[in-house]
N, C-alpha and C positions, 0 to 999 in steps of 0.2 A: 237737740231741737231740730225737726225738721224745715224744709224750708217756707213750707203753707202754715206753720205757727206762726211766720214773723209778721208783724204791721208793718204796713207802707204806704210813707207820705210823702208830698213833695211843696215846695213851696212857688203858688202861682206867681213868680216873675221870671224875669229875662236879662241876657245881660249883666255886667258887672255890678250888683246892686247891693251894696254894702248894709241895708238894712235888714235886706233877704238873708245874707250870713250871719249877721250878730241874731235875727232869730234862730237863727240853726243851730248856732251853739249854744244857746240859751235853751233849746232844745235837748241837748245834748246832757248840760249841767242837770236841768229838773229829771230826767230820767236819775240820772245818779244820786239825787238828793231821795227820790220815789222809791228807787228799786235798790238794794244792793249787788243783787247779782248784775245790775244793768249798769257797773262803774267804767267797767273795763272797754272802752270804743275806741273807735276806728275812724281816723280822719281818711277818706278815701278820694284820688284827684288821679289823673291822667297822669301826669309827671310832676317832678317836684317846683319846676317853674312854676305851677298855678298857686305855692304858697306865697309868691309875690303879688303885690297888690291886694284887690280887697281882703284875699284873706288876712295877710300881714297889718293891713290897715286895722282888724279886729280884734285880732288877737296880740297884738303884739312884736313887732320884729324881732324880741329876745325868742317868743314861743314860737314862731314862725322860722329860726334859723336852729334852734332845738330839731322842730320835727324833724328839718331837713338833714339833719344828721342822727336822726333817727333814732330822738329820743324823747320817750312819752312826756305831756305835758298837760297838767292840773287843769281841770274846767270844773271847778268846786269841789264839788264829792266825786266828782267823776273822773277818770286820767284815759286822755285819746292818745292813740299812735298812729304812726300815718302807713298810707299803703296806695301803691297803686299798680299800673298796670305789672309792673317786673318787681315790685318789692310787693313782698307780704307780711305782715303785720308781725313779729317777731313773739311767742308765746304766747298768744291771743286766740283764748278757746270758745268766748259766747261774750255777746253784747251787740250794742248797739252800730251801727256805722251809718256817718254823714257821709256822702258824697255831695261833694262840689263841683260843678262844671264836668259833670262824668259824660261820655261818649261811648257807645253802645258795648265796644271791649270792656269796658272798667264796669257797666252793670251788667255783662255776663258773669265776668270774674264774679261780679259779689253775686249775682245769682245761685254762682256753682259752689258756694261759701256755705258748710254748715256750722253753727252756732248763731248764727244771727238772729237777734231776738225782735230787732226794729232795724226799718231803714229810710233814712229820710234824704231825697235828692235834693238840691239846688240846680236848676237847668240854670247854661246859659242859655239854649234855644230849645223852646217849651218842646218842637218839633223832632230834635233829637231823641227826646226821652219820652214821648210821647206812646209806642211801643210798651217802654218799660210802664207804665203808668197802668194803660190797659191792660199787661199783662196779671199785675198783681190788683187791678181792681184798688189803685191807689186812692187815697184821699186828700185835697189840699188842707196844708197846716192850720192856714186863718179863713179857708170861704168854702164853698158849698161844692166845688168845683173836685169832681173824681173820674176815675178812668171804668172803664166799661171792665168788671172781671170777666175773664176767658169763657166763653161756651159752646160748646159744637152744638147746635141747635137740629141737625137734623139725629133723629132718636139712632137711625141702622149707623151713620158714620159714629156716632157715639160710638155704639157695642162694634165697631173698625177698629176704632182708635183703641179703644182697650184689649182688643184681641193684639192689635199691635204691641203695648206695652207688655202685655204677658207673653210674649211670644219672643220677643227680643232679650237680648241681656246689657239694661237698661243704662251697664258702667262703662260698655263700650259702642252704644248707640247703633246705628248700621254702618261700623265700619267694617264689618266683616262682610265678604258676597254675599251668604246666605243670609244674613239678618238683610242687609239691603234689598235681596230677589220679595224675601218676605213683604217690604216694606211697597216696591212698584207694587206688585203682586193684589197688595191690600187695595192702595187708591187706584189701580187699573180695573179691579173690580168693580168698586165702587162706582167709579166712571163710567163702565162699561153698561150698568145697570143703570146710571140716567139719578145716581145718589149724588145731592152735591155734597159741596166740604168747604169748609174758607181755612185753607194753611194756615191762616195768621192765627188765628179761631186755635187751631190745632196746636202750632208751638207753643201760643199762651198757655196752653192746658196742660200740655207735657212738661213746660217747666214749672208753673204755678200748682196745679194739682197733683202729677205725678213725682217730680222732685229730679228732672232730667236735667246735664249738660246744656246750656244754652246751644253749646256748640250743636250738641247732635240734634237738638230738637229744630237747630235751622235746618240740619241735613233733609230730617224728614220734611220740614217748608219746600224744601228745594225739590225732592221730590214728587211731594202733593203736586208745585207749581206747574214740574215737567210737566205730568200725566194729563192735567186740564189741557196745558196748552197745546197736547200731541206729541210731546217729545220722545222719540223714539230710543228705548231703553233696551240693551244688551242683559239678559236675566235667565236663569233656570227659575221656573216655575213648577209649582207642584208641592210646596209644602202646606199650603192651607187644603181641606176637605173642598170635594165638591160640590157639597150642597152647605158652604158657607155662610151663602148670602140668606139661604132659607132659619140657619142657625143665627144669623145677627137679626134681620127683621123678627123670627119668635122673641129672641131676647128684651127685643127694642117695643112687641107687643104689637107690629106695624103688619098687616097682610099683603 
């Protein structure tokens, strides 16, 4: 399953809110009672400390000193295991995963996750995950409240960005020079020519649409961000044609 299959929701509160969690795993159980292939889930937390307190309060201190030794535990039809940022979920090939009180490492990780079929956050600060919300055009669990999905709204930076993704090798991002010369190359163009771009706009799309490394897709944020702001970038240039910008605007339909 790739990663633009899966749903994503969050539940609109904040802070240690013990009724926000007993819906989450209540959550969790009706997927497994619903689906069968959706049994197999993934309790996902920053570090194992966060299964004290409300979580424990929920679940149980037997099932809460379980996970923490790293052993699955029954939520009806459904059996979660736990994972977070240094452990990974042990033989765990597709399903669902809660996050609880995740901070932006813990949803790149599950970002960069495939099998996931659904994924439901618990913020403690709406603010944190806020990002993640946008980026997958998320939905809240109980209210009307969802996140903006990813768009590059200008038509030529569109047909950019996917010159960019076909032109890179999307498993190692631009850490190589020449994917990166490619990468200034692209938004210094684009800048040059008076085309805007919203970075943020652009990772959301590279990891929601295309299926990229959260990591690499900040790379290229970081990028975009230089170029607006003037930063001056050390690069060989010369791997895109010269009449480029003439080849994205016909694509884009723009004169």
């Amino acid at each position: 399953m790739s990663q633009n299959d899966r749903t994503s929701w969050f539940i609109d509160s904040e802070g240690p809110n013990e009724e926000a969690v007993e819906l989450a795993f209540a959550w969790v159980q009706q997927l497994g009672e619903q689906h069968e292939e959706k049994r197999d889930a993934v309790l996902a937390v920053n570090t194992k400390k966060q299964l004290d307190g409300v979580v424990s309060t929920v679940i149980g201190d037997q099932a809460a000193k379980a996970l923490n030794k790293k052993k699955p535990v029954g939520v009806g039809e459904a059996e979660i295991q736990l994972m977070t940022k240094r452990i990974d979920p042990s033989g765990w090939q597709s399903g669902p995963v809660l996050a609880i009180y995740p901070d932006k490492d813990l949803l790149d990780k599950i970002d960069g996750m495939y099998g996931v079929t659904d994924v439901l956050v618990v913020p403690w600060s709406k603010d944190t995950v806020q990002f993640w919300i946008d980026t997958w055009g998320a939905s809240a669990l109980q209210s009307d409240a969802s996140g903006d999905a990813p768009e590059i709204d200008n038509p030529v930076a569109k047909e950019a960005v996917d010159t960019l993704d076909a032109l890179l090798n999307t498993s190692t991002g631009i850490t190589h020079s020449s994917d990166r010369a490619t990468c200034i190359e692209i938004f210094k163009t684009l800048h040059s020519n008076g085309i805007s771009f919203d970075p943020e706009a652009i990772r959301a799309w590279l990891v929601a649409e295309k299926g990229w490394d959260p990591d690499y897709a900040d790379d290229v944020k970081e990028v975009a961000e230089g170029v607006q702001t003037g930063k001056r970038f050390q690069y060989d240039s010369g791997r895109l044609s010269n009449d480029i910008m003439n080849q994205w605007k016909d694509a884009a339909n723009v004169n």
